[in-house]
C-alpha positions, -999 to +999 in steps of 0.1 A: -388+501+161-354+486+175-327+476+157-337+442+146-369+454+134-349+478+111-323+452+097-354+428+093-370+457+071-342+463+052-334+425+043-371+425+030-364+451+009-338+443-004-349+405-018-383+410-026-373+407-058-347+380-059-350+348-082-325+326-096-329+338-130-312+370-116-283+354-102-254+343-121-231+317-103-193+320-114-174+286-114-136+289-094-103+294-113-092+263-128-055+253-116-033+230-127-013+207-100+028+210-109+043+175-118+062+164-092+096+148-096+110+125-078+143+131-071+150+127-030+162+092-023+130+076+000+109+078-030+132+059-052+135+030-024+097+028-021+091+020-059+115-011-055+096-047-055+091-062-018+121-087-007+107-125-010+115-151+017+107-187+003+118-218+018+115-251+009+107-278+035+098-313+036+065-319+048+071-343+079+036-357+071+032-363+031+074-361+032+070-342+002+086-306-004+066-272+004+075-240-005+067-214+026+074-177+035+092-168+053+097-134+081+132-117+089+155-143+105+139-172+087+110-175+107+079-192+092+047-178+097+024-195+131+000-208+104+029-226+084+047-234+119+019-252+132+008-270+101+049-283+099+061-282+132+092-264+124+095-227+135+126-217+122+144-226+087+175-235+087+182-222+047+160-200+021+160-176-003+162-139-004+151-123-040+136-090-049+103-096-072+068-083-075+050-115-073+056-146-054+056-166-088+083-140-101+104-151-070+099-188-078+113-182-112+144-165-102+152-187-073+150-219-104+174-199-127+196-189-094+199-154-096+185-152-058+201-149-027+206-181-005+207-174+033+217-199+066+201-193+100+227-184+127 
């Protein structure tokens, strides 16, 4: 017989007997993660609220007011821009706030930023 033949042999042996009442499966070590801490600087930045850009313009259809965001610079979004026909504002607001309705309430009481295209 070669080799193969042997180890063949021997693995038949060996589990001729084998069943899983015999076996007795070990679960891993349980770990704990360690609490991290934030204490470096990005991670305190990236739990503030987004910055809100609202302006409001008249619409030059209805000629009444709509409120619109805004992107860096003032400039409205190309939905907003073509429904208005405006593509840059000329004033808005700047607040920090988690919701747009948040923003909207500080911008009434004043406590937001106003800025001035230039």
């Amino acid at each position: 017989m070669n080799r193969i033949h042997q180890m063949i042999a021997r693995l038949r042996e060996r589990f001729t007997d084998w069943s899983p009442e015999t076996v007795t499966i070990t679960p891993p070590p349980t770990t704990v993660a360690p609490k991290i801490v934030a204490t470096d600087q990005k991670s305190t930045k990236a739990k503030l609220p987004p910055i809100w850009r609202l302006a409001e313009i008249t619409n030059p259809k209805t000629g009444k007011p709509v409120v619109v965001e805004l992107r860096k610079g003032g400039l409205l979004f190309t939905g907003d821009a073509d429904r208005l026909g405006i593509a840059q504002a000329r004033e808005w607001h700047e607040v920090r706030a988690p919701s747009r309705t948040e923003a909207r309430k500080l911008i009434s009481e004043g406590a937001a930023e106003k800025r001035t295209a230039s």
